[in-house]
C-alpha positions in Angstrom: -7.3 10.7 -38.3 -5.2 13.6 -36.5 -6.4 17.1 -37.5 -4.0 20.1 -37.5 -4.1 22.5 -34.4 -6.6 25.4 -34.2 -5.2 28.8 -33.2 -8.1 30.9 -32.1 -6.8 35.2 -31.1 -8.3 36.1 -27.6 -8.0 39.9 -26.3 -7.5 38.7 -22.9 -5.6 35.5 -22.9 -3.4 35.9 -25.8 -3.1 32.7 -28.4 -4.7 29.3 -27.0 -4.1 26.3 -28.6 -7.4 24.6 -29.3 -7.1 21.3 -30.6 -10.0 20.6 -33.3 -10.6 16.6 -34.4 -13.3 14.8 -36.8 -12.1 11.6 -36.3 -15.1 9.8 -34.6 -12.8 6.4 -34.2 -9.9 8.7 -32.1 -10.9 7.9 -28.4 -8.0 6.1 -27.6 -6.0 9.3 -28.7 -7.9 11.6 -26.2 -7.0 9.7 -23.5 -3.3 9.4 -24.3 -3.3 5.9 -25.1 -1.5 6.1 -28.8 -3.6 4.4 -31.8 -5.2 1.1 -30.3 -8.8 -0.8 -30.9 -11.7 1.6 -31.2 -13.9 1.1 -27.8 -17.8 -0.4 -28.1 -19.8 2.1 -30.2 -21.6 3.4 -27.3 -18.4 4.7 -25.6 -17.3 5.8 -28.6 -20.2 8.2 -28.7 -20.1 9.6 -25.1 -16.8 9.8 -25.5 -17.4 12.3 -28.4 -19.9 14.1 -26.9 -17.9 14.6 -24.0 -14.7 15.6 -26.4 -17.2 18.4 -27.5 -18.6 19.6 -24.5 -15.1 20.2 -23.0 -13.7 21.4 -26.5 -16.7 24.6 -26.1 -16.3 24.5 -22.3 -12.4 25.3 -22.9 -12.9 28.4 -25.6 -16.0 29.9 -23.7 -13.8 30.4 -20.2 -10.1 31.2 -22.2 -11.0 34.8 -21.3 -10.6 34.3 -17.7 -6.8 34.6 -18.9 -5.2 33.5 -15.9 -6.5 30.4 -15.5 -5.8 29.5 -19.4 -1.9 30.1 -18.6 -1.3 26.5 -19.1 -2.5 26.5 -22.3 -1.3 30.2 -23.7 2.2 28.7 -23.1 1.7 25.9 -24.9 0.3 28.4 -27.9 2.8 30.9 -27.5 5.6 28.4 -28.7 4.7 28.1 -32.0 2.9 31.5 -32.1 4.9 35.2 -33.2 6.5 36.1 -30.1 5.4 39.0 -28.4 6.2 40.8 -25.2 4.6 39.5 -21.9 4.8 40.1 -18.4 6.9 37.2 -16.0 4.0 35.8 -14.6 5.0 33.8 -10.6 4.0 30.3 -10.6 1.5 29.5 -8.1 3.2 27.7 -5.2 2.4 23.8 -5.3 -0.5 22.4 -3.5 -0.1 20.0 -0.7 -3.3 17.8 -1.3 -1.9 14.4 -0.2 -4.6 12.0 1.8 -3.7 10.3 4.8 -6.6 8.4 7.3 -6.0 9.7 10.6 -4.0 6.6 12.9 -4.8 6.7 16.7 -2.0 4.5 17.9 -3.5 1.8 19.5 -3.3 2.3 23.7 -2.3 0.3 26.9 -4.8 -2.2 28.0 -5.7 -3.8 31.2 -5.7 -7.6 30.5 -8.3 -7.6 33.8 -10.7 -5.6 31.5 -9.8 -6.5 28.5 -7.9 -9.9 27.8 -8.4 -10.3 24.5 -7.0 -8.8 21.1 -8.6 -9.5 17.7 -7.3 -8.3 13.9 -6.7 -9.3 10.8 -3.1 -9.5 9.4 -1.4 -7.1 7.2 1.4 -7.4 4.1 1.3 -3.8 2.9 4.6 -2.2 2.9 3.6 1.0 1.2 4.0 3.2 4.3 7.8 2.0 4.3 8.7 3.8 1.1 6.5 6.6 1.0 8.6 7.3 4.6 11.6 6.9 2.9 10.4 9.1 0.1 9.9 12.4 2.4 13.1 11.4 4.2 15.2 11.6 0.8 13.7 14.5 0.2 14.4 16.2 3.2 11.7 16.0 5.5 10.0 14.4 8.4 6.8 12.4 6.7 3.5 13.3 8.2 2.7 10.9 11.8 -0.4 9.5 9.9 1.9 8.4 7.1 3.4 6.5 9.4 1.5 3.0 9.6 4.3 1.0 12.0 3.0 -2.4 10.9 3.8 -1.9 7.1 7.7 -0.7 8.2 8.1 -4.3 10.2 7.1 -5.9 7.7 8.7 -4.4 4.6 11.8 -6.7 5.9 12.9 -10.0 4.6 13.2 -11.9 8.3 14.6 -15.6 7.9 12.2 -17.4 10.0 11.9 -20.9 9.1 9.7 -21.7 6.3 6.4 -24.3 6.8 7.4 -28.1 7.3 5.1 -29.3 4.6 2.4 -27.6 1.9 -0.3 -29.5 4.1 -0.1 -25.4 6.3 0.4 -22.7 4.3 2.7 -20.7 7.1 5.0 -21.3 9.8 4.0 -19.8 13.2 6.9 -18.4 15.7 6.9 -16.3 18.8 9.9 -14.8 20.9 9.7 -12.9 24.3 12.2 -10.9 25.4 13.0 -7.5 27.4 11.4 -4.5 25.3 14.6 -2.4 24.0 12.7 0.7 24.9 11.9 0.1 28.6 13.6 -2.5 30.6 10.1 -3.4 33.1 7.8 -4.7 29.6 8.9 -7.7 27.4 8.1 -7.2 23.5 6.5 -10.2 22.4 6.8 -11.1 18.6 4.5 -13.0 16.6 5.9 -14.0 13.5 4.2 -15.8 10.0 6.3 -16.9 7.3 4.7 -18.0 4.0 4.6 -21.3 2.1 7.3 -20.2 -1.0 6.1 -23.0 -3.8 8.5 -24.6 -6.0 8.1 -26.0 -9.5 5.8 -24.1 -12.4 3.9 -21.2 -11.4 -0.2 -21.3 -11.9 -1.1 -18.8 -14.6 -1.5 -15.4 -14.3 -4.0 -13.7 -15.9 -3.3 -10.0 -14.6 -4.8 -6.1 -15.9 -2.8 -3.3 -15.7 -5.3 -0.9 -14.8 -3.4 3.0 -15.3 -3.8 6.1 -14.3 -3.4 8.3 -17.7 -4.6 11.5 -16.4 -3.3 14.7 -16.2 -1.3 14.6 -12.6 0.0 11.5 -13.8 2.2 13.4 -16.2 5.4 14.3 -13.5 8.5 12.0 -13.9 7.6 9.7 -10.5 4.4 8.9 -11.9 3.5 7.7 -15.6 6.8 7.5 -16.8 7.6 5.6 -13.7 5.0 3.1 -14.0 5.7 2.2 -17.7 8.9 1.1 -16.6 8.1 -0.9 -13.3 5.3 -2.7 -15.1 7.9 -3.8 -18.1 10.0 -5.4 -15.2 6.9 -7.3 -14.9 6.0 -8.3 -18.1 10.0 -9.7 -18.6 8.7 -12.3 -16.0 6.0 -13.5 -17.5 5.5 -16.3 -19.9 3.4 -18.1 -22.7 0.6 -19.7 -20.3 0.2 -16.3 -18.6 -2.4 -13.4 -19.7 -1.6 -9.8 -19.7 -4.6 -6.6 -20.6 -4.2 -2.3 -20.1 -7.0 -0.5 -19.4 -6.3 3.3 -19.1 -8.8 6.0 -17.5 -8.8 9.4 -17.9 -11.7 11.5 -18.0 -12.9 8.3 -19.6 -11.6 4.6 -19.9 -10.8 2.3 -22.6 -9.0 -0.8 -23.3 -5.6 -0.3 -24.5 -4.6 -3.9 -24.9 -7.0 -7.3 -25.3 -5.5 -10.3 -23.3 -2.0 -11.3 -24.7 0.0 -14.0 -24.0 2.6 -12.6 -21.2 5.6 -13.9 -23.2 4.9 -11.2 -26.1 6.5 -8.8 -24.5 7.2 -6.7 -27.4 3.2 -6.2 -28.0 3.1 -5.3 -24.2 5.7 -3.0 -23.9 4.9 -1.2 -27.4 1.4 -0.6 -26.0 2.6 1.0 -22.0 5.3 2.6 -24.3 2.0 4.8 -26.2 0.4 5.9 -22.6 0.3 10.0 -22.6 -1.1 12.0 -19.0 -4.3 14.0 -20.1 -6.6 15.2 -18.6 -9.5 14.6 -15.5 -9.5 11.4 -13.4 -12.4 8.7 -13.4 -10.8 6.1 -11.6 -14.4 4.4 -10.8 -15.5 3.6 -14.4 -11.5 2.5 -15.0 -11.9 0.0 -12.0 -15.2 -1.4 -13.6 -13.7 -1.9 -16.8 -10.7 -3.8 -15.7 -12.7 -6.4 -13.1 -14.6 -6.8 -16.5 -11.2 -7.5 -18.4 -10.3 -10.3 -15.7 -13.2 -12.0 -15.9 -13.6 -12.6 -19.5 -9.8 -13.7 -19.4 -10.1 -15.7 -16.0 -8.1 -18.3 -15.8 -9.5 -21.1 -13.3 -7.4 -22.3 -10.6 -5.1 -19.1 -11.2 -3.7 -15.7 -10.3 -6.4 -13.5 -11.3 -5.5 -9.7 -10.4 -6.1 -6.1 -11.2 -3.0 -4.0 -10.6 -4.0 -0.5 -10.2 -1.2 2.1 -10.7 -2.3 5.3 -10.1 -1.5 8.3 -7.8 -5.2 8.0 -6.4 -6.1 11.5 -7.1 -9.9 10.4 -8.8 -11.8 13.7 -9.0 -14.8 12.5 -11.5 -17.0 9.7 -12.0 -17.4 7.8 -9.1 -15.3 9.7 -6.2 -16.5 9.0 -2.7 -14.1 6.6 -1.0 -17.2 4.6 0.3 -18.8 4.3 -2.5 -15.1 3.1 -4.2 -14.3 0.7 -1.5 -18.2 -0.4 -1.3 -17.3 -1.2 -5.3 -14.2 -3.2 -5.3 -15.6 -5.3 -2.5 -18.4 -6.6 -4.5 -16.3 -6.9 -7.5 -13.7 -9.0 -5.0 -17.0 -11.8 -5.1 -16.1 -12.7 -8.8 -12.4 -14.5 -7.7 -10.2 -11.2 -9.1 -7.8 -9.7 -6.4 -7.2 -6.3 -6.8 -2.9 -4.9 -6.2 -2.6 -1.0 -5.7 1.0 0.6 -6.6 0.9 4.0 -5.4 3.0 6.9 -7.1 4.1 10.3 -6.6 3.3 12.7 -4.8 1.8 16.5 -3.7 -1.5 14.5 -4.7 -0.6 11.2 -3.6 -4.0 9.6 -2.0 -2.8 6.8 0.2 -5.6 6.5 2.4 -7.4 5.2 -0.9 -4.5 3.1 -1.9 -4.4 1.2 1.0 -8.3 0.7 1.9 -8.6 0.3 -1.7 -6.1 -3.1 -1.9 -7.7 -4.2 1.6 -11.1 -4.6 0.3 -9.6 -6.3 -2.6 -8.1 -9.1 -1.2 -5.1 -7.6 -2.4 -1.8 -5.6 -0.8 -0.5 -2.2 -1.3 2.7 -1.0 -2.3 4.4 2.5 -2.6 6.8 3.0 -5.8 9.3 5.6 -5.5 12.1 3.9 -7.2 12.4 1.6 -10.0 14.5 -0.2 -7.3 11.1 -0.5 -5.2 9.2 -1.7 -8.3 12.1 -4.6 -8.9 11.4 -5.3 -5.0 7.4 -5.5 -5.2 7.3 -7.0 -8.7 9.8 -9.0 -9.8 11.6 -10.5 -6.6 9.2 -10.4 -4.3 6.5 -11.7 -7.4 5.2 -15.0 -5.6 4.1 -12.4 -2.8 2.3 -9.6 -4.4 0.4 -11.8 -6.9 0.2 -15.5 -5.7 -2.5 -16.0 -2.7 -1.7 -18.4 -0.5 -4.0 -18.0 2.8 -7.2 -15.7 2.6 -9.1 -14.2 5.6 -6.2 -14.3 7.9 -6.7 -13.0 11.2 -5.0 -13.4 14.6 -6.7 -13.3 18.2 -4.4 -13.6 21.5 -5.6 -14.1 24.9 -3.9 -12.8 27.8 -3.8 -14.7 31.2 -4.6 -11.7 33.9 -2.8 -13.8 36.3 0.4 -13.4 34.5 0.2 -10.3 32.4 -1.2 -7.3 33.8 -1.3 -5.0 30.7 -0.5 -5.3 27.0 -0.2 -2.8 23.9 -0.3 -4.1 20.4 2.2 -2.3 18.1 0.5 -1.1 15.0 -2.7 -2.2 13.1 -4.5 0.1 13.9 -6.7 0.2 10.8 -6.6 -4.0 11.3 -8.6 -4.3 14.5 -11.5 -6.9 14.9 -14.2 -7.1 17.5 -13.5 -10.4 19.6 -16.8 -12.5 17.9 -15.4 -11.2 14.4 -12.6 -14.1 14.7 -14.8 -17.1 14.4 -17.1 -15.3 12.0 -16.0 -16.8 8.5 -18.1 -14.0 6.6 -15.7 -11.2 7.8 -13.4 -10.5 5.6 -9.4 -10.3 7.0 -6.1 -9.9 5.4 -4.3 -12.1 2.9 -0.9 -14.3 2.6 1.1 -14.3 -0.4 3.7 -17.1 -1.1 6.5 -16.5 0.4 5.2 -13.7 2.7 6.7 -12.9 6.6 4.4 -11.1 8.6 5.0 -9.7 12.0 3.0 -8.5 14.9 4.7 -7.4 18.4 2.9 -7.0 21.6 4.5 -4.8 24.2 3.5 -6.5 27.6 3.9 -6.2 31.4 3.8 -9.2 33.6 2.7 -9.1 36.9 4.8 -8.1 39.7 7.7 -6.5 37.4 6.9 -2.8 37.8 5.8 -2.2 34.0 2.1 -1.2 34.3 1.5 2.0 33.0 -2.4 2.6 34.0 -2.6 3.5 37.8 -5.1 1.6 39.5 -8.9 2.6 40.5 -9.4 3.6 43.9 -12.3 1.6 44.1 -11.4 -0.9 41.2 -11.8 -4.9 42.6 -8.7 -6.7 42.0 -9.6 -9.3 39.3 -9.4 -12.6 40.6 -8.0 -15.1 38.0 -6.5 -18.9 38.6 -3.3 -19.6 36.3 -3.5 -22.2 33.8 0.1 -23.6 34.2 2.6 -21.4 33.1 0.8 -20.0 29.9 1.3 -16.1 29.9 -1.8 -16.6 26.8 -3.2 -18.3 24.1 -2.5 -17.6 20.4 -4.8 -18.3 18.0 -4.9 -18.1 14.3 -7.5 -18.4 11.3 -7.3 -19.3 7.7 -8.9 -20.4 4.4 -7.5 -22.2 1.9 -7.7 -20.2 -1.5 -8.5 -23.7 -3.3 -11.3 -24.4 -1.3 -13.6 -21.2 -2.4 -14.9 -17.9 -1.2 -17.1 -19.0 0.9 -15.4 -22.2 2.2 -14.9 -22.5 6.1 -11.7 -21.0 8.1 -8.9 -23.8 9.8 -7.7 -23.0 12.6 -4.4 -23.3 14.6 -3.5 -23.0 18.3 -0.8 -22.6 20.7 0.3 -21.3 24.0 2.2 -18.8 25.5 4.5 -20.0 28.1 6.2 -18.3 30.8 9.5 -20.4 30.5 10.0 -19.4 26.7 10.8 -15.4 28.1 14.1 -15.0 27.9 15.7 -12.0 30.4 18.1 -10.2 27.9 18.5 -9.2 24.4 21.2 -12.0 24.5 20.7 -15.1 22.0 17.4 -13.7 20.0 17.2 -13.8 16.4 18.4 -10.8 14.5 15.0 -11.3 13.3 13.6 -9.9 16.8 16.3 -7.2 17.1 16.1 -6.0 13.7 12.1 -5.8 14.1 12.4 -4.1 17.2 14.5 -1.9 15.8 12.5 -1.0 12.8 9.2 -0.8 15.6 11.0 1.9 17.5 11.6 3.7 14.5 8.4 4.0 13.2 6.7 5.4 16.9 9.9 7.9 16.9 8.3 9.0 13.9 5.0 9.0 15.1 5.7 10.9 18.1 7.3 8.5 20.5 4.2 8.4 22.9 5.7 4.7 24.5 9.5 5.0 23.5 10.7 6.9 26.5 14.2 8.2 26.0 15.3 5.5 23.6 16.0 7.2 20.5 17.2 7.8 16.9 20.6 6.4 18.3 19.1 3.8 20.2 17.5 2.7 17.2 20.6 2.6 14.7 23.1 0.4 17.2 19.9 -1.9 17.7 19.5 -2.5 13.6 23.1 -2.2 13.2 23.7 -5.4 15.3 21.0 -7.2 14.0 21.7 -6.9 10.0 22.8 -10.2 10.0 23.5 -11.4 6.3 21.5 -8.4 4.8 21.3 -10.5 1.5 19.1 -7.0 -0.7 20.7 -4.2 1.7 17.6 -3.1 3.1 19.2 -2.6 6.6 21.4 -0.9 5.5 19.4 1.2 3.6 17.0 1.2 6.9 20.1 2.4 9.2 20.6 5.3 6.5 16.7 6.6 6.7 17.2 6.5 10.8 20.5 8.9 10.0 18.6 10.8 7.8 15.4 11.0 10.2 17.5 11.8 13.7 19.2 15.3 11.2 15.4 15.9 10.1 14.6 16.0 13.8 17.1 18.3 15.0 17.1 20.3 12.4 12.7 20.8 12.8 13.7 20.9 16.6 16.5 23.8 16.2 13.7 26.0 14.3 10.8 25.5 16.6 13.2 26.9 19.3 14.7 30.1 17.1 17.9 28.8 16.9 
């Protein structure tokens, strides 16, 4: 039951709005969820104590005037009018979370021959770039996670020759576009894409209902990306909503995915209000998969939130420390990050990574038609868990080497054979890139001087092999706890090839894309190849450009090389 406003007259704050409710069975309603099931009676009473504790809370501090401004607005429009002084809105505040990235440095293959880490299929990174480019402005360097802009593109590598290995394995070598002494080596993994019926889905639409999720970009936003979902879905699958506010509660019971109606009626009811208890919303919604866990499916938790949890359960260790045991129970957690002046991506992302899951940024509903319905195989069907990648460099051959990116990736070397450390995962369908810039011995690329008093490493050639690749995987079917294949192959000094001439558009447009993303993070290796550079490289390797994303991609690098003289032009006086 819905009771009528209460107007209570304060001396210092004007009229504030005070809304007043009996109704023991409304906890649904507080949280902006619309009229759905009641909750289990003992959330039903904390959430009316709490109600009540905030309802006092709210009339005891209205005299602090100011701070009630909100809500005096609100009054005022259905209050007598009465004169007022034009208060200034306070400016916004700038409380986006980034984890600080240290690109990853030179190494001496002498001291160091070997590199270790997991994969990586986020592309988040990509389109929270491109959201402070379109709207005017350079994106923070530690936005900037190079990794997740290579691989926001869809590169034709060849698929797998059979479903007996999940991926296809490539690698190209050629001149590095950014310095003509180093070769850019590219490691390249394309995902199994299954045919035939899809396995079941039984997924949760965990939301974000609170207060800062009230601005156009974000709630309203993810009601309509998550309907693009539910129009794929079908009679076999299982969808549930679980909202979180100041508290949580479960908006909608597993429902077959093909009543779309009953789905969309019940995102269609989600209203922003109030604090953000993203903990005891996460809790809820692992509990919601598992009572509707569908063996030998896709069992996932798709979290769509801004990341901005400020009650409950907040410290970012103590989150990631809980989806990774909740990760044991066979449910895969998917983070779709939106908005922003509060956006927390260094949540999002670690978040996603200790759920065997992937992150994406929506800015558009152009993104969320990318991330959920095209690319749908990828985001929700797991293919290869625990993937991680270890190279060995011959010293003999290749005197230093810098991997590109993955910086929050890296493994230590014993880490690779060790099945209980947990890596990246491979959704069908999925291409994941790394690239290696390298110098080989004798061609004048080294960028460490040598020690005075450093011995020359002594090391015998094996053949021609500039290294070794190697590459770890488990099967999804076989458990979590089930032991890691492996694959192997050499690096060979005959497969370098000595111009940008005859590679893939795959490599060029990757390059391309690479370059881009240290511009943006400073350009500590890129020399005097720039903004320019970087357009005529992507321009010539768009190839068939099937969605427009390099085209799109060529736009951002206008829009980032104005940004850049512009911020230049200013720090200057000009």
């Amino acid at each position: 039951m819905r009771c009528p406003p209460l107007l209570l007259t304060l001396s210092t704050a004007g009229v504030v709005l005070l809304a007043a409710c009996t109704n023991t069975s409304g906890y649904h309603e507080s949280i902006g969820t619309g009229e759905v099931s009641p909750p289990p009676a003992e959330m039903e009473a904390r959430s009316e104590a709490q109600d009540m504790a905030a309802a006092k809370a709210q009339v005891q501090s209205a005299g602090a005037g100011a701070a009630r401004m909100k809500m005096t607005r609100q009054a005022m429009a259905i209050a007598p009018a009465a004169p007022m002084l034009a208060m200034p809105m306070p400016p916004v505040e700038d409380r986006e979370n980034y984890a600080k990235v240290e690109s990853n440095p030179v190494k001496l293959v002498s001291e160091q021959p070997v590199s270790t880490f997991s994969i990586d299929v986020d592309t988040g990174s990509y389109s929270n770039v491109r959201r402070f480019l379109n709207g005017g402005s350079l994106p923070p360097q530690d936005a900037v996670r190079v990794e997740e802009l290579v691989n926001y593109f869809d590169y034709d590598d060849p698929l797998p020759k059979d479903r007996s290995q999940p991926f296809s394995l490539h690698t190209e070598i050629a001149p590095t576009p950014w310095n003509a002494k180093t070769r850019l080596l590219r490691v390249a993994i394309r995902g199994w894409q299954p045919t035939g019926p899809r396995p079941a889905s039984n997924l949760v639409f965990l939301v974000d209902v609170s207060g800062s999720m009230e601005d156009p970009n974000k709630l309203p936003l993810v009601k309509s990306s998550l309907k693009l979902l539910t129009r794929q879905l079908g009679a076999q699958d299982r969808i549930s909503l679980v909202v979180y506010a100041g508290a949580s509660g479960v908006v909608l019971e597993p429902t077959p995915g093909n009543d779309s109606a009953t789905i969309e009626s019940a995102l269609e009811r989600l209203r922003a209000g109030g604090s953000t208890n993203g903990g005891e919303g996460i809790r809820l919604a692992y509990a919601m998969a598992q009572r509707a866990f569908i063996p030998g499916g896709n069992n996932r938790v798709l979290l769509a939130t801004d990341g901005d949890f400020n009650v409950g359960t907040t410290g970012f260790e103590q989150l990631i420390d809980l989806v990774k045991e909740k990760r044991k129970g066979g449910v895969a957690l998917t983070t779709l990050g939106f908005g922003g002046g509060n956006y927390n991506d260094r949540l999002m992302e670690q978040l996603a990574d200790a759920g065997n899951g992937n992150h994406a940024y929506i800015d558009t509903l152009a993104e969320a038609q990318k991330a959920l319905v095209d690319q749908r195989d990828a985001t929700l069907t797991t293919i290869a868990r625990d993937v991680k990648i270890q190279l060995e460099f011959n010293p003999a051959l290749v005197s230093e080497y810098r991997l590109i990116g993955y910086e929050n990736r890296q493994l230590k070397r014993e880490d690779f054979a060790n099945d209980k450390v947990d890596a990246g995962e491979i959704g069908a369908g999925h291409r994941v890139t790394a690239l290696y810039e390298i110098a080989l011995a004798g061609e004048g690329g080294e960028r460490i001087e040598p020690l005075r008093y450093g011995a020359r490493a002594e090391a015998k050639a094996s053949g021609e092999e500039l290294g070794f690749l190697r590459l770890r995987y488990k099967r999804p079917q076989d458990g979590m706890d089930a032991a890691s294949l492996l694959i192997e192959r050499p690096l060979l000094r005959r497969d370098v090839r000595d111009s940008l001439d005859g590679t893939s558009d795959a490599y060029r447009l990757s390059a391309s894309v690479a370059a881009f993303g240290q511009l943006l993070r400073g350009g500590q290796y890129t020399g005097s190849f720039g903004y320019t550079q970087v357009e005529r490289l992507a321009r010539d390797a768009r190839g068939r450009d099937r969605h427009g994303y390099a085209g799109e991609f060529l736009q951002m690098v206008r829009l980032a090389q104005g940004l850049s003289t512009g911020q230049a032009r200013v720090q200057i006086g000009e």
